[in-house]
C-alpha positions in Angstrom: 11.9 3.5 19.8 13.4 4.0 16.7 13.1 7.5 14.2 10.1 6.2 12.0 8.1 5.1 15.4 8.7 8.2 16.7 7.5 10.6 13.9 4.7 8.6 13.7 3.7 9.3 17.6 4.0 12.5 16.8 1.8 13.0 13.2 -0.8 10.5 13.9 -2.8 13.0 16.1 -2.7 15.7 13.3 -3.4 13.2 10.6 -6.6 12.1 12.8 -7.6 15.9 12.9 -8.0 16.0 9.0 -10.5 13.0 9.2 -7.6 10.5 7.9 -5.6 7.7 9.3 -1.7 7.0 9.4 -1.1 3.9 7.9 2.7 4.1 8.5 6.1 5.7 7.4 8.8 4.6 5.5 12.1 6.6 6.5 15.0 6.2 4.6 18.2 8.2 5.5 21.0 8.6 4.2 24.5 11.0 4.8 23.0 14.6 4.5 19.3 13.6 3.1 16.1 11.9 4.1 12.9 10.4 2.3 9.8 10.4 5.0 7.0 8.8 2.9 3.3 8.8 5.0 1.2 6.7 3.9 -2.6 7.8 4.5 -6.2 6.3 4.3 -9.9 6.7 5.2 -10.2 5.2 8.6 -13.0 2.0 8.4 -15.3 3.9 9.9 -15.6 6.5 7.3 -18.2 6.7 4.9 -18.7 3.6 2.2 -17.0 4.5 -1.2 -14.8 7.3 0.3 -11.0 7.0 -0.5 -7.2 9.0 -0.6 -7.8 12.0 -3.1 -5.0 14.2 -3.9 -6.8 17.1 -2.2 -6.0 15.0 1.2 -2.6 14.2 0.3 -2.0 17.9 0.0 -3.8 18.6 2.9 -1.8 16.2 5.3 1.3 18.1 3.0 0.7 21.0 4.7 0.0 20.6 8.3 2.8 17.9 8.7 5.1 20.3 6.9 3.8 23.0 9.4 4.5 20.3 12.4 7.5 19.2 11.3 8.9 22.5 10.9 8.1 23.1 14.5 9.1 19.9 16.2 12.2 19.5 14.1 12.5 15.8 14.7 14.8 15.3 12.0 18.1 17.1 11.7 19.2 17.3 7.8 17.4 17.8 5.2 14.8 15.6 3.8 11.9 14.9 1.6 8.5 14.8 2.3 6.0 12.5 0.3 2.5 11.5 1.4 0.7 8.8 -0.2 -2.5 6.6 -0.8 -1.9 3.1 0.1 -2.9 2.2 -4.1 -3.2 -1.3 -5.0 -0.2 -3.0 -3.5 -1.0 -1.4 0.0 2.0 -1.2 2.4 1.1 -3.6 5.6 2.4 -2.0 8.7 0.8 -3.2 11.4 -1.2 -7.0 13.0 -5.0 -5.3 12.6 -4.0 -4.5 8.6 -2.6 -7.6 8.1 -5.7 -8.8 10.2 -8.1 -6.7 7.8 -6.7 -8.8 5.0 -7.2 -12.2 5.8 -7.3 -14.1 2.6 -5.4 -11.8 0.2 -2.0 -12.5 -1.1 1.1 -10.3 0.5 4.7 -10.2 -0.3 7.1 -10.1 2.7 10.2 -9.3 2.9 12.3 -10.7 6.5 14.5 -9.1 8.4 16.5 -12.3 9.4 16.1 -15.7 7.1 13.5 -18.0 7.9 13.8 -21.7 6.6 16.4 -20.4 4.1 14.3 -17.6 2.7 14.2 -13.5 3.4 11.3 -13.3 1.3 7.7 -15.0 0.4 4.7 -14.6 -0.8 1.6 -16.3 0.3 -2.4 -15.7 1.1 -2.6 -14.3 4.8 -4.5 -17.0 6.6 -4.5 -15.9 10.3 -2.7 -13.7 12.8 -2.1 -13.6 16.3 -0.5 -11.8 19.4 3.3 -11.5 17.8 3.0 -13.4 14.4 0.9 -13.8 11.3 0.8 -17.2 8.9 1.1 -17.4 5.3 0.1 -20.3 2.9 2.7 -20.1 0.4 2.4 -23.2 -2.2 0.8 -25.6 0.2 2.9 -24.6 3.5 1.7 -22.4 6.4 4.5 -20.4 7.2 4.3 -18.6 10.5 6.6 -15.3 10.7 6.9 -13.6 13.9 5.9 -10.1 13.2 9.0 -8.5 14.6 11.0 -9.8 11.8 8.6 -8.6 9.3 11.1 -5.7 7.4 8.3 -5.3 4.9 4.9 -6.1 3.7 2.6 -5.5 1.0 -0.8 -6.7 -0.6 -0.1 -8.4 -4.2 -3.3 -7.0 -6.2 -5.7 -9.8 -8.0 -5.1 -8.1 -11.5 -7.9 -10.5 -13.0 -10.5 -9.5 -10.3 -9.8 -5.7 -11.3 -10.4 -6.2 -14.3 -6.9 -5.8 -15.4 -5.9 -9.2 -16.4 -7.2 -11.6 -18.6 -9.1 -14.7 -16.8 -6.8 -18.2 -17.9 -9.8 -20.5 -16.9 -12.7 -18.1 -19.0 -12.8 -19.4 -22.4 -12.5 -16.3 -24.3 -10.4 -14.5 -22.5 -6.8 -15.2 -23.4 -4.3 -12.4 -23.7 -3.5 -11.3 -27.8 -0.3 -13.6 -28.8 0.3 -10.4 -31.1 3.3 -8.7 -29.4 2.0 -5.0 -31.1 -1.5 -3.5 -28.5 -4.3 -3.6 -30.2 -5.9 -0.3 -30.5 -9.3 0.4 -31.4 -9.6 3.0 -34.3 -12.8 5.2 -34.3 -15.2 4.9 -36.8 -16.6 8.0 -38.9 -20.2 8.0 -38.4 -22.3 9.8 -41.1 -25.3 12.4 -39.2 -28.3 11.3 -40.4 -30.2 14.5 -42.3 -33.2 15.3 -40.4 -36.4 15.8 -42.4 
């Protein structure tokens, strides 16, 4: 079991006791210094609408802190950060990619597959020990143990963020300058 599996034995049950879920952890070390970066979420079966608020990131903050201090699993000194998933949600496990059957993710392989550490492709089903993308027109199935990373790619245009090519009307300004809307002085009408 490596570092990152462990610690996340170990938080998961104090994570669960603040009404939250542990997504996973990324832990990146380096001679002297660490980064462990939590990533958090409203289980399922929490109530409709609820999400991450910075009150439960500081929340988690503090009892980990308080655990970790105690347990001491790692040895130099290190950085805690505890996150919401946001848009371009971190994929850690086969039932989140499962959850997202459909959506576009961007991979990142531990060892090359046919030529390529990287892709990205609409998840289209997942299995025991693998999960298959359609990238272009290809299904690609990648075993999930050489999965090194994973995350959603978020539909800009369905968030409203992103202008809709095929919806006459809504093609991005060719002007290179923002166009920003100046307000307007409105004169009060007198009362009589």
């Amino acid at each position: 079991m490596d570092k990152a599996q462990h610690i996340a034995e170990l938080l998961t049950p104090t994570i669960a006791s603040l009404g939250l879920e542990l997504l996973g952890i990324d832990y990146l070390s380096t001679p002297g210094s660490a980064v462990l970066r939590l990533y958090i979420d409203v289980p399922m079966s929490a109530e409709e609408g609820r999400h991450v608020g910075i009150e439960d990131c500081e929340a988690v903050s503090r009892e980990v802190s308080a655990q970790l201090d105690v347990e001491d699993p790692i040895s130099s000194n290190y950085t805690l950060e505890v996150s919401s998933p946001g848009l371009d949600r971190p994929l850690f496990t086969l039932p989140q990619f499962a959850r997202f059957i459909g959506e576009t993710a961007k991979v990142t392989m531990k060892l090359p597959q046919d030529g390529r550490r990287r892709l990205q492709g609409a998840i289209t089903r997942v299995d025991d020990a693998s999960v298959v993308f359609v990238v272009d027109t290809n299904e690609i199935e990648v075993a999930f143990d050489n999965i090194e990373k994973a995350k959603l790619v978020p539909d800009w245009v369905a968030l409203g963020f992103a202008a809709n090519k095929d919806k006459p009307g809504h093609a991005p300004r060719k002007s290179g300058k923002p166009h920003i809307n100046k307000p307007t002085a409105v004169k009060p009408s007198s009362a009589e």
